[in-house]
Each structure stands twice: as C-alpha cells, then as structure tokens.
N, C-alpha and C positions, 0 to 999 in steps of 0.2 A: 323724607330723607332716603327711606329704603327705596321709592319706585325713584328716585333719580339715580344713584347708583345701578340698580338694575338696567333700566334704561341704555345707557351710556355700555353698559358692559354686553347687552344684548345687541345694538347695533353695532356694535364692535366685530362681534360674532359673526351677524350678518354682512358683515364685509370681508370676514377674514383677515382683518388687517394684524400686525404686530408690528412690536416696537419699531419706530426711525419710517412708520409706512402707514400714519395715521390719517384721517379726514379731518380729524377734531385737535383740539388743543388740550386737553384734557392729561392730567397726569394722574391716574388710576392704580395702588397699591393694596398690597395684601401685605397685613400686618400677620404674625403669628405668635400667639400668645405660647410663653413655655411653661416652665413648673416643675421641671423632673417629669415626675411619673404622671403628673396630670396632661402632662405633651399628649398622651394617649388620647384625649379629647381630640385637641387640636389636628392631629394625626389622621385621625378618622376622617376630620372636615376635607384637611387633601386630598383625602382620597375621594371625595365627591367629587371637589374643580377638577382634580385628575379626568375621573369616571364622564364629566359631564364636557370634557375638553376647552376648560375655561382659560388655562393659564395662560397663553397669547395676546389673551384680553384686558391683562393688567400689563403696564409699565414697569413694575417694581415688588423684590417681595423683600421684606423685611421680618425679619425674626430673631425670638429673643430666647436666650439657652435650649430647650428641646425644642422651641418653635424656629429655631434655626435649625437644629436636624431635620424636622419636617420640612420646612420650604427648601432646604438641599434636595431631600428626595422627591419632591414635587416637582421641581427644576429639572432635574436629570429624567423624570417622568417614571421613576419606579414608586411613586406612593401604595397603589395598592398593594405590587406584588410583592413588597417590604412590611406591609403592614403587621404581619404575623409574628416581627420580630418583638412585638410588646406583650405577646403572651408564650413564645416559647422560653420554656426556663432556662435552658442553658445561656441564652445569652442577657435575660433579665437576671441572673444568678451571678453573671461573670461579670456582670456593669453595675448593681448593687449589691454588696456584700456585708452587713453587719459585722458580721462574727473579724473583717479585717480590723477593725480597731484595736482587736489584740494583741496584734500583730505592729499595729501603730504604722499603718497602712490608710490612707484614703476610702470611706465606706464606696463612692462611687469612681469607678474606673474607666474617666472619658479616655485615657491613653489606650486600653482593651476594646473599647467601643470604637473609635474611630480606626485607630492603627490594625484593629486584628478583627472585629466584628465587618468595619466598611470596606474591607480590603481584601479579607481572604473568606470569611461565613458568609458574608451578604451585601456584595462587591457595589459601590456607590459609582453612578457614571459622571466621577469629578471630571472628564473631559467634556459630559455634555452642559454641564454647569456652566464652566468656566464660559463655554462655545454661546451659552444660550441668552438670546436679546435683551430676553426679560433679567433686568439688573438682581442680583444680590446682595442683600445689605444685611449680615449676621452684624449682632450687636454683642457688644462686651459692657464693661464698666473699668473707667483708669481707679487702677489702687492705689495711685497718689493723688487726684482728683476729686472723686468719686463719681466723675462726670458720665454719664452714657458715650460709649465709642461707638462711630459707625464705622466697620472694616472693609465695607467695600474698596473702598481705595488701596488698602493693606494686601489683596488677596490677586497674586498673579498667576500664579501655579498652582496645579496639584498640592504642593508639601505646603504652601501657604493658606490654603483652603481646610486643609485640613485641620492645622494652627488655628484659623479662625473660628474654626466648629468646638476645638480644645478650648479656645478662649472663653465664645461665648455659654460653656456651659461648668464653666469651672466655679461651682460652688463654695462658698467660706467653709473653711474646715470637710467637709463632706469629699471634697474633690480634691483635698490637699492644695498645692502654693499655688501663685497665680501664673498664667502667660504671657511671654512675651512674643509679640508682633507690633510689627511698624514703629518701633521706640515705643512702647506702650509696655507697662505690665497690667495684666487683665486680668478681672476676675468677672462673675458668672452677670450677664446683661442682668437678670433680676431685681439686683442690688438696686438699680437707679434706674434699669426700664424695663419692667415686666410685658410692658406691648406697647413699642416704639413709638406711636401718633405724635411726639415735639418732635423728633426727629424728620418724619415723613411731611411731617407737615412746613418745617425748615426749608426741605428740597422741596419743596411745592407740590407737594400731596394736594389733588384738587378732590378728589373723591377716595372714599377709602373703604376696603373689603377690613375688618377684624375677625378673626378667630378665634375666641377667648377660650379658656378653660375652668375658668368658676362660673358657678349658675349666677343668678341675677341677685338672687339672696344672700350668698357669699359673701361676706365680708373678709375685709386683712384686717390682722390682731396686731398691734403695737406687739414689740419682743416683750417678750415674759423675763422677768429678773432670773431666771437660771439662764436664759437665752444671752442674756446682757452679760451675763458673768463669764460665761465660757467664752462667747465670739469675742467680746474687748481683748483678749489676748490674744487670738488668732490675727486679728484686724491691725491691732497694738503692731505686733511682728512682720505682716507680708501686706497689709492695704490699709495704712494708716491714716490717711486720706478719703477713703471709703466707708468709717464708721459712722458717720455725722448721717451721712446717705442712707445706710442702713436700719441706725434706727428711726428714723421717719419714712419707713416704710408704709404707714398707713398713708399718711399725707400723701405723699408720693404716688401711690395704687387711685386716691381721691381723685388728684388731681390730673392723672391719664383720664381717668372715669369720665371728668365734666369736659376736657379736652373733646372725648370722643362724642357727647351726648349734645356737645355745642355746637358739634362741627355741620353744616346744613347739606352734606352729602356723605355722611358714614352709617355703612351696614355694619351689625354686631351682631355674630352669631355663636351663640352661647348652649353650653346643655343647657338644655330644660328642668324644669324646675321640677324638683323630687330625683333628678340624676344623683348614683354614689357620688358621696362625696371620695376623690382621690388623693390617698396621704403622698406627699413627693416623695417619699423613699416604698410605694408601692411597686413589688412585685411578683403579686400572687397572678395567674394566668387567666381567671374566670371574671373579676372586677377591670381587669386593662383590656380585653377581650370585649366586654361590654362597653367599656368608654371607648372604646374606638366606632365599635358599632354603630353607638348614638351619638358621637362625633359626625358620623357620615350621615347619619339619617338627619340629624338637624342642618347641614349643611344643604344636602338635597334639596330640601322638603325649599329653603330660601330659593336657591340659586338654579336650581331647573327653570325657573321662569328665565331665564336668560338666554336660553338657547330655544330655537324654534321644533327643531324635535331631537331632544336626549335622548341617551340611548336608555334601554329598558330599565328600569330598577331592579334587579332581582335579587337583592342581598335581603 
C-alpha cells in the first residue's frame, strides 16, 4: 500500500504537474489528523511535505479541527515558519487558558487564535488558500445531525475561511457554543471525524496520504461517567443531535482505523512508538516542541522517497 501511494506521488513530482494538469486519473488526498494540542504532531508532518515540496502532488487536503489549521498553513505555504507558534507561550497561553472557567469563559479561544493570533501575531495567507489548486476541505460536525460536515463548499472569502477554521475546531464545552456557516451550526470535526477517510473516500479519494496524531498503541476510551455527566448538558443545550455521535466515539475512531487499514492505497504516518503521549489541553513549550519535531522527522523519514533529490535535512 505504502510503495503504491509513493509511487503515484513521486511521478507526480517528476512531472511537476498540479491539480486540473494531471497525466493520470488518480485523486490523491492528505487527510490531517487533529486533537487540539496533539495537532502539534500532525503540524510537524506539514512541515516535512512543506520542506520536501510535496503539496502540488496531492489533489486535496482535508483536515479535522487542528488538523485543519495545519493543512491552512500548509496551503498558504507557511508551515514551517509558523511552526514556532506551538511552543511560544504567549500565544499557547492566550488559546488555552484554564484558570478562564472562572471567569465562565471558554478554556480554549479559537476567536483569539484565528481573529488576533492569524491576523495580526502570525498573519495566515488566507488569500493564498483561497487562490490555491489544491482543494480545501476543513471539516466540522452538524449539532443537529451529528453528521461530519465537509465546508469546502461553505468557504468563499477570507471572513468565511476563517468561520470554517472557528467551526472546525470548536470543541464541546472547552470552546464554548457552536458555529454557524452555510445553514449549519458546528461543532468541533472530532465529534464524528477525527481524520476524514468516509468522507474523502465519498469524493473519490483514490489514494490517500494520513497524518495522524496517536501512536499505533493509542487507543480512544469510551467517555468516563464524569465525562458523560458534564457534556449530556452542554450537548442537551447547543448540539442535541451530536450526543449519540459522541459517545460512540470509540466505534467511531475503529471504524476510520479499518477504513484506512482497508483501503489498498493509504499511507499512515504516525509517531513512533514510545513518542509523549500529548494531553489535548497541552501547553507546556518543551513537550509541543518535541512533538512537532517528531512530527516532521517521521514524516521525512516516509516521504523523501518521493522526491528525486530533497532538499538537505538539517533539523
């Protein structure tokens, strides 16, 4: 499975071609696994296909709550030089915040992250996004539904891109009430698709690049009955429709798992086995610093064979 995808994304390479100027027929996607603070994996990987000049090579990126802020900045082509913002604390400080619950505030603060981190600290090139071949598919979840949303279709501007990026990472309770985009209210892609493959595979996903962010060992835990207690009220009042989905969260994580493991041309590139494990409200600077690091180095270490001469590795 891994040398056919390689393959396919190496002569790609060797021709230079990109989307709408193919040889082949081939519909080749990168999924992005999110997680909150675990994106910091995933983050790292972009920064390789960045480093390694792969993105041209795929047709489509799809990503699910941080793994939609990654595949934005992958897209607009500032992955690496963004990557710093997962260990500087001012801005891991002003996007998770504990101590706001006191305040009966939202612990994490996509409106500060997207609206004042991607705008004014660490400007996102939503015009090259928008401009750029390779399709965009942030995913959400309907809070009436509990259906996984794909917002591509949703996202035509700037102020709706950014909406998209609010939607897909707007966590239950953690991120406060849901968003609205395209008649939809959304809450965080997670809920009902932690890493998109029904979806990709819908639009005809023929071959598929994954990202993940748990090791191989990682398991998802059914909710714990304090989990069950608290969110049933949050979910009760703003994503009614979204509880059924949430707790069969294990199933659900299974059942992308055999999706992917079935599929006869999906790469899955995962940390390595003995990597921190990353809590999703992580933001200490020396463990997100690492997982970026080994984000990028297991990405590498796969996808340099795809190119005929990458450039040097020196990180």
């Amino acid at each position: 499975m891994t040398d056919n995808v390689v393959q396919v994304l190496r002569e790609r390479m060797r021709q230079g071609s990109i989307p709408g100027h193919r040889s082949d027929d081939a519909r080749v996607v990168l999924l992005v696994e999110g997680g909150s603070s675990r994106g910091a994996y995933s983050s790292g990987m972009t920064v390789a296909i960045e480093q390694l000049g792969l993105l041209p090579a795929f047709d489509a990126v799809y990503g699910s709550s941080a793994g939609a802020l990654n595949g934005a900045w992958l897209l607009c082509g500032r992955a690496e030089r963004t990557q710093h913002a997962w260990w500087t604390p001012s801005i891991m400080r002003g996007t998770i915040d504990p101590v706001r619950t006191l305040r009966r505030r939202p612990i994490v603060d996509t409106q500060f992250l997207v609206h004042t981190v991607y705008t004014e600290i660490m400007p996102m090139g939503f015009a090259e996004i928008l401009a750029n071949p390779v399709e965009f598919h942030p995913m959400a979840t309907d809070a009436r539904t509990g259906r996984p949303v794909d917002l591509h279709d949703a996202i035509h501007d700037r102020a709706s891109l950014q909406t998209a990026l609010r939607a897909s990472t707007a966590m239950p309770v953690l991120a406060g009430d849901p968003v609205e985009l395209g008649g939809h209210r959304l809450i965080d892609a997670g809920v009902s698709a932690a890493i998109p493959v029904q979806t990709a595979l819908e639009q005809g996903a023929t071959h598929i690049v994954a990202l993940r962010t748990r090791r191989s060992d990682e398991l998802v835990s059914a909710p714990s009955r304090p989990e069950r207690l608290v969110l049933s009220r949050w979910f009760a009042r703003h994503a009614p429709g979204a509880f059924e989905t949430w707790l069969r969260r294990e199933a659900g994580r299974a059942e992308e798992d055999d999706l992917l493991a079935a599929h006869p041309a999906a790469l899955e590139i995962r940390p390595p086995l003995g990597s921190p494990r990353i809590g999703r409200t992580e933001r200490r600077p020396q463990p997100l610093r690492a997982a970026v690091d080994v984000g990028r180095q297991a990405a590498w270490d796969v996808l340099a064979a795809c190119v005929d001469e990458p450039v040097q590795d020196t990180a």
